[in-house]
N, C-alpha and C positions, 0 to 999 in steps of 0.2 A: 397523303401520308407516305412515307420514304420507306424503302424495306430493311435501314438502319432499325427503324423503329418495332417492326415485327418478330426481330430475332431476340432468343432470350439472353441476358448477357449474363455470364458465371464471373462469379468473384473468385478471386485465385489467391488473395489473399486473408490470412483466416486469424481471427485471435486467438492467442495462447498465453492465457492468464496466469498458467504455472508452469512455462519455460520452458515445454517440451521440445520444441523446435531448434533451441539452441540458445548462447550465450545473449543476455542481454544487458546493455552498458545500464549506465546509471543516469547520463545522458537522456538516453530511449526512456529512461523508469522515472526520472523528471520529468518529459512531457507528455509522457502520457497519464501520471498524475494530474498534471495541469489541466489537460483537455477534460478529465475528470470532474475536476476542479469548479473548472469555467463552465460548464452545462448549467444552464438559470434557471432549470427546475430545482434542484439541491443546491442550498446553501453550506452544506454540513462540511466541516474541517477534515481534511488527507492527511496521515502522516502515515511514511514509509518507515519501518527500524526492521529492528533482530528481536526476536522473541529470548529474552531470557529465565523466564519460571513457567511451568507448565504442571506448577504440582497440584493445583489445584483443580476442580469438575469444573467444566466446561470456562475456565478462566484461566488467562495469559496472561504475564508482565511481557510489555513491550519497549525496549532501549532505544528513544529515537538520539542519534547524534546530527547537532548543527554547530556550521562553523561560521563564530560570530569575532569580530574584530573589535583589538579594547581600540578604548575610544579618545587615549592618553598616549601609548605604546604601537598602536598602529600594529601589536602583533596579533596574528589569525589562531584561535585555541579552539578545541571542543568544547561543544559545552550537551549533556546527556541528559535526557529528559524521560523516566521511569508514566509507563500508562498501564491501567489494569483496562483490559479487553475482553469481551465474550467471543467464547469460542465453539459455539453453540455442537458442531461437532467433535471436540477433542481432536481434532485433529493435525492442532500444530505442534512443530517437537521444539526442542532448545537448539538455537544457531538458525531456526527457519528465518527469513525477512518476507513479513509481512507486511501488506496494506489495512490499515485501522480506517474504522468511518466512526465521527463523531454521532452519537447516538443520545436517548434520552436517557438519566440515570437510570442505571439497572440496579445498583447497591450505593452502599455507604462511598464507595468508591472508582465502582466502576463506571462510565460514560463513554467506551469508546466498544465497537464491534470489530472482528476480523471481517473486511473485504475481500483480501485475496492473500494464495499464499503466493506470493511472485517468487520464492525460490528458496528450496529446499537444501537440509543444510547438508554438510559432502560425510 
């Protein structure tokens, strides 16, 4: 056995789920989505957006925008997709961007939960 093998090794890199550490791109919040994503234990649907209603107990409207290209025009537009989310703590405000996880119906309408709040609004 090698005395590589005896020594403990410290991790010096750490997660930071709600951005304490500093600015993060959108880039960085794509892939690590993804790697989210791709684990073949969970099947269940990602979407990042902005929280915009939080009037309700323990539920969120969530604004995800995607940019989708027409298919005649060749021009790039938004296009915005409204989710009701549970927010089991109350704890997200209006302008937060959150991570949603596809969940089993909770209500008439709701199917999607808060995973994370990746970042807080200014």
């Amino acid at each position: 056995m090698s005395e590589e093998m005896d020594q403990p090794t410290t991790e010096t890199a750490t997660h930071d789920p709600l951005n304490l550490m500093g600015e993060q791109t959108i880039a960085s919040l794509q892939e690590e989505t993804a790697a989210v994503a791709s684990q073949p234990k969970s099947r269940r649907k990602i979407r990042v957006g902005t929280v915009v209603s939080n009037k309700m107990q323990k539920s969120i409207v969530v604004a995800v925008v995607r940019r989708v290209r027409h298919p005649l025009y060749k021009k790039y537009f938004n296009k915005t997709k409204k989710y009701m989310a549970h927010d089991e703590t109350n704890d997200c405000k209006v302008g937060d961007t959150v991570r949603i996880i596809e969940t089993r119906p909770l209500s008439a309408r709701k199917r999607w939960a808060v995973d994370a709040i990746v970042e807080r609004a200014k």
